[in-house]
TORPA-4810 file (N, C-alpha, C, O; in nm, 3 decimals):
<nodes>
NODE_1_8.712_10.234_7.383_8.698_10.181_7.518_8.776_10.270_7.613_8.899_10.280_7.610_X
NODE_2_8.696_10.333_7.699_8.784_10.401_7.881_8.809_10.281_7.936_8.740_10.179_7.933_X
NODE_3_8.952_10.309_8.007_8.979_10.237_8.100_8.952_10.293_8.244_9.064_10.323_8.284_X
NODE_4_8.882_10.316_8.320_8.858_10.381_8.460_8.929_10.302_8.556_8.922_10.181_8.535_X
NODE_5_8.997_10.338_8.658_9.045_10.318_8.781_8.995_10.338_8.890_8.992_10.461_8.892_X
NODE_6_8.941_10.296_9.010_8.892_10.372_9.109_9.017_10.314_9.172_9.070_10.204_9.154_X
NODE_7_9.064_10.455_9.280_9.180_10.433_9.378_9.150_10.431_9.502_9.126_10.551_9.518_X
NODE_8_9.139_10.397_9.576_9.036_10.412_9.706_9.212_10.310_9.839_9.293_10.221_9.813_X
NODE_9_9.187_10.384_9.950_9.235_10.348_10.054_9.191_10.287_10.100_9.239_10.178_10.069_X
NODE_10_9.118_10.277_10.167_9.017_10.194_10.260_8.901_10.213_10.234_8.833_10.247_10.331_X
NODE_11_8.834_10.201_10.108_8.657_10.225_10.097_8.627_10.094_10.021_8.624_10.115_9.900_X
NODE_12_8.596_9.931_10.063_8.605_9.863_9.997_8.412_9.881_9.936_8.359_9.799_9.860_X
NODE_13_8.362_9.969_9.977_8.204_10.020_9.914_8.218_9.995_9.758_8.147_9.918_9.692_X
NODE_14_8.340_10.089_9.702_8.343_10.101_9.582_8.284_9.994_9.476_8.189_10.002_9.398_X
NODE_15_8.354_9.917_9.495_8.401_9.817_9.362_8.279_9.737_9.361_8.260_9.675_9.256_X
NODE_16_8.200_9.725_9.445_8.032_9.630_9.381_7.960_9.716_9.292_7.870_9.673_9.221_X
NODE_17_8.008_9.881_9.295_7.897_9.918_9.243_7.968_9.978_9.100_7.905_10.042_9.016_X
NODE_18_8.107_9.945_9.090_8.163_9.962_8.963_8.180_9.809_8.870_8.237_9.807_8.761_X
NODE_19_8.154_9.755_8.899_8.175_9.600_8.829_8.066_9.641_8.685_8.096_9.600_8.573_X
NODE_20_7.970_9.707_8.704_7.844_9.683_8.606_7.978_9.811_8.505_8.100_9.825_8.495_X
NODE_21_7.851_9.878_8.449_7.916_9.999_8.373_7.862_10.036_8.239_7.807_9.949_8.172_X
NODE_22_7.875_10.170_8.192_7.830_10.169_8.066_7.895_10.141_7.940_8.004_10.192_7.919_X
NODE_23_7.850_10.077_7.867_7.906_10.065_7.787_8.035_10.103_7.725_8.041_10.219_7.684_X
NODE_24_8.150_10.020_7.710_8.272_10.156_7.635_8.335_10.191_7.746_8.433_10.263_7.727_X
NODE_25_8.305_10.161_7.876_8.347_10.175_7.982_8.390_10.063_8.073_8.313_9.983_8.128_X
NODE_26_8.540_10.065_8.083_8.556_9.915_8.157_8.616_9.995_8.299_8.696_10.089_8.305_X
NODE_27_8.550_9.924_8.405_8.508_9.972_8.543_8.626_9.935_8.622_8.577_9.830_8.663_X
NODE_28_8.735_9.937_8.673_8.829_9.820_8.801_8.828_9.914_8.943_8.778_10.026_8.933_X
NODE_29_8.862_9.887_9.027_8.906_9.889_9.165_9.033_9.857_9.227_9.065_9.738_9.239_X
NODE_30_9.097_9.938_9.262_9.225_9.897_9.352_9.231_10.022_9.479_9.185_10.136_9.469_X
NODE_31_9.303_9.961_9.600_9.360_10.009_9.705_9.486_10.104_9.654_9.541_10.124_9.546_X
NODE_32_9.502_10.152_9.793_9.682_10.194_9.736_9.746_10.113_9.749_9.847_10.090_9.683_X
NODE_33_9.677_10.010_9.890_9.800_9.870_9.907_9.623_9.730_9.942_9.509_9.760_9.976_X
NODE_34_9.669_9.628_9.919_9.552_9.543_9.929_9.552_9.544_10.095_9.662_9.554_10.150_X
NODE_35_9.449_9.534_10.167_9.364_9.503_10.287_9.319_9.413_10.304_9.331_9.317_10.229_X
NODE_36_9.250_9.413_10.412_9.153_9.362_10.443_9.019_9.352_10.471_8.979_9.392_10.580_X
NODE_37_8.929_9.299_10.377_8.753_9.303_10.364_8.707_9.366_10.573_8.729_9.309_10.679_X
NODE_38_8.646_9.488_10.545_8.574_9.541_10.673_8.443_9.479_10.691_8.353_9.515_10.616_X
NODE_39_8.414_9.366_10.805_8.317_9.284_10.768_8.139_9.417_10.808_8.026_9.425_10.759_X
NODE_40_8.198_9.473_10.894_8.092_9.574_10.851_8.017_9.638_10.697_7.901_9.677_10.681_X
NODE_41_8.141_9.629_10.585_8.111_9.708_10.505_8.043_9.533_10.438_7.924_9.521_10.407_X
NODE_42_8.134_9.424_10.427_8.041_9.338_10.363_7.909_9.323_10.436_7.829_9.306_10.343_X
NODE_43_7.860_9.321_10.516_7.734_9.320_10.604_7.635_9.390_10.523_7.529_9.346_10.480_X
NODE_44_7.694_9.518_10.509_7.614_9.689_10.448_7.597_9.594_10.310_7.486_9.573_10.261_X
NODE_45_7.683_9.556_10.270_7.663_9.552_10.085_7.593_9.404_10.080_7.561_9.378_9.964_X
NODE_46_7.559_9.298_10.174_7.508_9.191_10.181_7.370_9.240_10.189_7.311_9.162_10.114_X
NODE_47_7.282_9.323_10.234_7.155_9.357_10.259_7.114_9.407_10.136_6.992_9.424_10.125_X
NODE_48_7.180_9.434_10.046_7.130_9.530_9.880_7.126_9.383_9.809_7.037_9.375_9.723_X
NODE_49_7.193_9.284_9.824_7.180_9.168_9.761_7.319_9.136_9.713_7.321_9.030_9.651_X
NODE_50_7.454_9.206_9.726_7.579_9.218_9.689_7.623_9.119_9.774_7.582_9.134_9.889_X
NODE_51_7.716_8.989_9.748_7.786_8.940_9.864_7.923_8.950_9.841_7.990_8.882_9.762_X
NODE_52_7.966_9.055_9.928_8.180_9.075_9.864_8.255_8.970_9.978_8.366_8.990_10.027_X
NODE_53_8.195_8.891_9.998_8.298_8.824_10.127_8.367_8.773_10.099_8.463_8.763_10.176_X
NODE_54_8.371_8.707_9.978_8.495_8.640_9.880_8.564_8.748_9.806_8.617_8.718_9.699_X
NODE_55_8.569_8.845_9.841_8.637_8.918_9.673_8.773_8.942_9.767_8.761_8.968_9.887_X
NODE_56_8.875_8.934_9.716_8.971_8.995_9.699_9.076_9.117_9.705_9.154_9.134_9.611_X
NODE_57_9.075_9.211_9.829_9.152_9.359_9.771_9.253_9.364_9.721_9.352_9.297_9.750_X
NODE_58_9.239_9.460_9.622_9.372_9.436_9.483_9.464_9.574_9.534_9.402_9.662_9.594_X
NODE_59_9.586_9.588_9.514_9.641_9.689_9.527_9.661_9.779_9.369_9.649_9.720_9.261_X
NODE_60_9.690_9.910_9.377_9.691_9.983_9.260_9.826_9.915_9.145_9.821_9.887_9.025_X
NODE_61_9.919_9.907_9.229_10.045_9.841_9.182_10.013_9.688_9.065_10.067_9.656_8.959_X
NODE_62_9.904_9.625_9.145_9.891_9.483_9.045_9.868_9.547_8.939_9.951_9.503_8.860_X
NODE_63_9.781_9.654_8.865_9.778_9.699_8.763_9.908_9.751_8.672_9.943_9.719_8.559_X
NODE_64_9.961_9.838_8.765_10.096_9.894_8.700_10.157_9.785_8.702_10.082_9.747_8.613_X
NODE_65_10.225_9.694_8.720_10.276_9.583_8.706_10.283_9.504_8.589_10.385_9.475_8.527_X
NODE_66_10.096_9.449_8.551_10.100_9.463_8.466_10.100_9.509_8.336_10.104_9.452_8.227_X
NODE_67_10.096_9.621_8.368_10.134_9.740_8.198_10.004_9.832_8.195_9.994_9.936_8.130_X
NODE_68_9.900_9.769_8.282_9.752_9.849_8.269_9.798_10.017_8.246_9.904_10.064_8.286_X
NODE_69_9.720_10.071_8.193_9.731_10.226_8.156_9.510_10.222_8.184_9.423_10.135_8.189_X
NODE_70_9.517_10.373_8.195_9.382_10.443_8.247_9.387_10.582_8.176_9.484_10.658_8.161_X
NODE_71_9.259_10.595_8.136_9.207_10.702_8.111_9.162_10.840_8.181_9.155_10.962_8.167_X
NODE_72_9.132_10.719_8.272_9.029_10.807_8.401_9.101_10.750_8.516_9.116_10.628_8.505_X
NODE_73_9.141_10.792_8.606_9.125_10.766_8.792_9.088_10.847_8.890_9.124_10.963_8.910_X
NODE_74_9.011_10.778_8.954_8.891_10.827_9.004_8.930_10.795_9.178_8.910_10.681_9.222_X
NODE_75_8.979_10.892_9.260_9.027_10.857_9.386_8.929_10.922_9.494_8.871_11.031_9.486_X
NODE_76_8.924_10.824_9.605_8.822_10.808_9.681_8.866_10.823_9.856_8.811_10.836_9.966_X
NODE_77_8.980_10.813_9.804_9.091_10.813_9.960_9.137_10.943_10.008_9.163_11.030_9.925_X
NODE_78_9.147_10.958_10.090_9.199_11.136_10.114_9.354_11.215_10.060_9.468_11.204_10.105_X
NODE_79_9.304_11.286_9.959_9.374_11.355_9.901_9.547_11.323_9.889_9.629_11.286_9.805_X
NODE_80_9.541_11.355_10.004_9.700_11.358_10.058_9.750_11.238_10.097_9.853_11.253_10.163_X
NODE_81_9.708_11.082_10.077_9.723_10.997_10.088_9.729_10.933_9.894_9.786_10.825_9.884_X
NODE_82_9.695_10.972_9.809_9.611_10.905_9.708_9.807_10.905_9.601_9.888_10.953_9.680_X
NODE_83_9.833_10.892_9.553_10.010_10.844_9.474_9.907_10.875_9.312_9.797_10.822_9.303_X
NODE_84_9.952_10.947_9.220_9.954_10.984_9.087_9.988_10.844_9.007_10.101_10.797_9.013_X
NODE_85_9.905_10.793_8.949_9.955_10.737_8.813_9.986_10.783_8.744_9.932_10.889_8.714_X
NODE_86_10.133_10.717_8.647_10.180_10.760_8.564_10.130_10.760_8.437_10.061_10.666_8.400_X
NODE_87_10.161_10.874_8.344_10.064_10.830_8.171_10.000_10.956_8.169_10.026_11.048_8.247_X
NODE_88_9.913_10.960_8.077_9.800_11.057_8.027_9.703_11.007_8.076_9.667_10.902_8.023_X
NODE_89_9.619_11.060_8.198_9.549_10.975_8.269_9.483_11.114_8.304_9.557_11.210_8.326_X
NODE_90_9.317_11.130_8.310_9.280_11.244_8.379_9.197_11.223_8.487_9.083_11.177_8.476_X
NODE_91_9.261_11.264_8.618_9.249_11.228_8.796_9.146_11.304_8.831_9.143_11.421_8.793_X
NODE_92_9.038_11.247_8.914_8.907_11.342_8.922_8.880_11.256_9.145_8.866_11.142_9.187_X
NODE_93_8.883_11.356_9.194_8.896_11.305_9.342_8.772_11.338_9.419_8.725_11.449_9.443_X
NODE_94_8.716_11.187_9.462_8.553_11.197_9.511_8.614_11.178_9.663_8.700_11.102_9.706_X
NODE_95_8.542_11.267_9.720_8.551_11.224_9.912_8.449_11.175_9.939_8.340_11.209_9.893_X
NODE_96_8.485_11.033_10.069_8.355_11.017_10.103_8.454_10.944_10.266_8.574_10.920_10.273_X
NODE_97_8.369_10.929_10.351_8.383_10.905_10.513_8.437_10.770_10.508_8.386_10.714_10.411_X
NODE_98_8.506_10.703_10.559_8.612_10.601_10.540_8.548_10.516_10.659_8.536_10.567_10.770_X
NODE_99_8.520_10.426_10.642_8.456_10.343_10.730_8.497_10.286_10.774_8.420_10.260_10.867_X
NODE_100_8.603_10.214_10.786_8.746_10.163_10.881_8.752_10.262_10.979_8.790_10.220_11.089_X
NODE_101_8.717_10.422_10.972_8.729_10.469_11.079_8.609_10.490_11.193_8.615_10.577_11.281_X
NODE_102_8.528_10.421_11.181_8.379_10.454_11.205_8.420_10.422_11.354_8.508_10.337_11.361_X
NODE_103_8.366_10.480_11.500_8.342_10.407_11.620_8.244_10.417_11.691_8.155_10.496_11.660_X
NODE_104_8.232_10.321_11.828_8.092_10.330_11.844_8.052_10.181_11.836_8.112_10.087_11.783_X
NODE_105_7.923_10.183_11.908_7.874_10.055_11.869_7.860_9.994_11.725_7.845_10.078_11.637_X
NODE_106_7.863_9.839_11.679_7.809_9.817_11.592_7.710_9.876_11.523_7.737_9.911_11.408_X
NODE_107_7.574_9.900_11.577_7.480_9.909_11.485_7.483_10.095_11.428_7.415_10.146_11.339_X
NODE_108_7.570_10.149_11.503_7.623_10.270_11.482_7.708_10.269_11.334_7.689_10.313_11.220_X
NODE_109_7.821_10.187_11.413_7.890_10.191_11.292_7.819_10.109_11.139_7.908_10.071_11.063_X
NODE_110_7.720_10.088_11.106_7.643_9.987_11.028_7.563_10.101_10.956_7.588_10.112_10.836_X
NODE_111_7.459_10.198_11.013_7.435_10.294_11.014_7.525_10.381_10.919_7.486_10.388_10.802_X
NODE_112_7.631_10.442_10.950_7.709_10.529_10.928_7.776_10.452_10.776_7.782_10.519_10.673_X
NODE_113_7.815_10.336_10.780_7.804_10.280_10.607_7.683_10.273_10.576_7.699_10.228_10.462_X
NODE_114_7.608_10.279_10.584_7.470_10.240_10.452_7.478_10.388_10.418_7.471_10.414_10.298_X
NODE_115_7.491_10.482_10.497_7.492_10.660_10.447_7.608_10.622_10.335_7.582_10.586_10.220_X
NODE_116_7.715_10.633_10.379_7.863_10.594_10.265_7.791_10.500_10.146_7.778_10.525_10.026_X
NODE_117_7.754_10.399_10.213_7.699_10.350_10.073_7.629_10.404_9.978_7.663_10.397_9.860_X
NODE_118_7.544_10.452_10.012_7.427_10.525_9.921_7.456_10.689_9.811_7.413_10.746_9.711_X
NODE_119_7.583_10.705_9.944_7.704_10.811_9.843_7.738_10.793_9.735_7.728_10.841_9.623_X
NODE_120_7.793_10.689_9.802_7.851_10.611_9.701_7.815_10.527_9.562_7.887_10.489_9.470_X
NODE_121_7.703_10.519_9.583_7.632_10.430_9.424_7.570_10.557_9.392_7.556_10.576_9.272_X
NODE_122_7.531_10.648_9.468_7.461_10.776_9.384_7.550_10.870_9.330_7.497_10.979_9.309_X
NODE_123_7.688_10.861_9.296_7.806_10.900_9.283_7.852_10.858_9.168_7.901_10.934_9.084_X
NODE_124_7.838_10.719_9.155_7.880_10.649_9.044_7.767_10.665_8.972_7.785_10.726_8.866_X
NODE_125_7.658_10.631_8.995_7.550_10.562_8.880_7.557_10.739_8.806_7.592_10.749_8.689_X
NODE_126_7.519_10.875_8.891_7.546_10.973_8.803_7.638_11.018_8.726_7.602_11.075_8.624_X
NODE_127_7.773_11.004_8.754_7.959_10.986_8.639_7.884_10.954_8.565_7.833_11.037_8.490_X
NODE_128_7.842_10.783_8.559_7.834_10.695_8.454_7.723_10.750_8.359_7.735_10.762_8.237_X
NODE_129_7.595_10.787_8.443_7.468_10.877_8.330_7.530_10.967_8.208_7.515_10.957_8.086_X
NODE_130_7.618_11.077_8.303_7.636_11.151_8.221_7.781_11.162_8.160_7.832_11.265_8.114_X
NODE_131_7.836_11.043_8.167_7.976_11.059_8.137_8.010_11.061_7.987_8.002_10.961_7.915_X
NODE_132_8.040_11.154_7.955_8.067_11.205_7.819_8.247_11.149_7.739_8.348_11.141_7.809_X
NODE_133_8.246_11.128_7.640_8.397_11.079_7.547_8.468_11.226_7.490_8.461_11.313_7.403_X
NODE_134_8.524_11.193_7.581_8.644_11.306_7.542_8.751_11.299_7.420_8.833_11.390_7.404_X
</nodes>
């Protein structure tokens, strides 16, 4: 079994489309620090059939806390913002446009996540295709 991490700052996109996973592969999500749900981004992920309006942002720390260790972390936040887990852990860093920063009208900013979104699951679903055991 991988343990994967996604580390993400402010991209709460992530974590609907890591919950599934392949096999042998257990999927989680954390912030660097927990937030708050961008009701834009639940809006974006409510139209695919996803509803995150209840979920929760977890910070990276609840894991370390409790003893969690990772195989993989997978950071999504900008570089120079993103803190190293400790361990034998191998760090692989995806960029994508942070949607907390989006401005502009609504339907602008709505727009500008469904692009992020679609990054974003076409990002994951390919890792996961071809993700090979090291």
């Amino acid at each position: 079994m991988y343990d994967m991490n996604f580390k993400v700052k402010k991209i709460p996109l992530t974590s609907p489309f890591i919950k599934g996973g392949k096999r042998g592969i257990k999927l989680q999500s954390a912030g660097i620090t927990p937030g708050k749900l961008n009701p834009i981004v639940v809006e974006v992920m409510k139209e695919i059939g996803i509803d995150i309006s209840g979920n929760k942002t977890k910070g990276v720390k609840e894991f370390i806390d409790i003893g969690n260790t990772f195989d993989y972390v997978i950071t999504v936040c900008d570089e120079s913002g993103c803190p190293l887990l400790p361990g034998n852990v191998k760090q692989m860093h995806w960029s994508f446009p942070d949607p907390s920063g989006f401005t502009g009208p609504d339907e602008e900013k709505l727009a500008k996540t469904r692009e992020v979104r679609v990054l974003i699951k076409s990002k994951i679903e390919d890792w996961i295709k071809n993700f090979k055991e090291v």
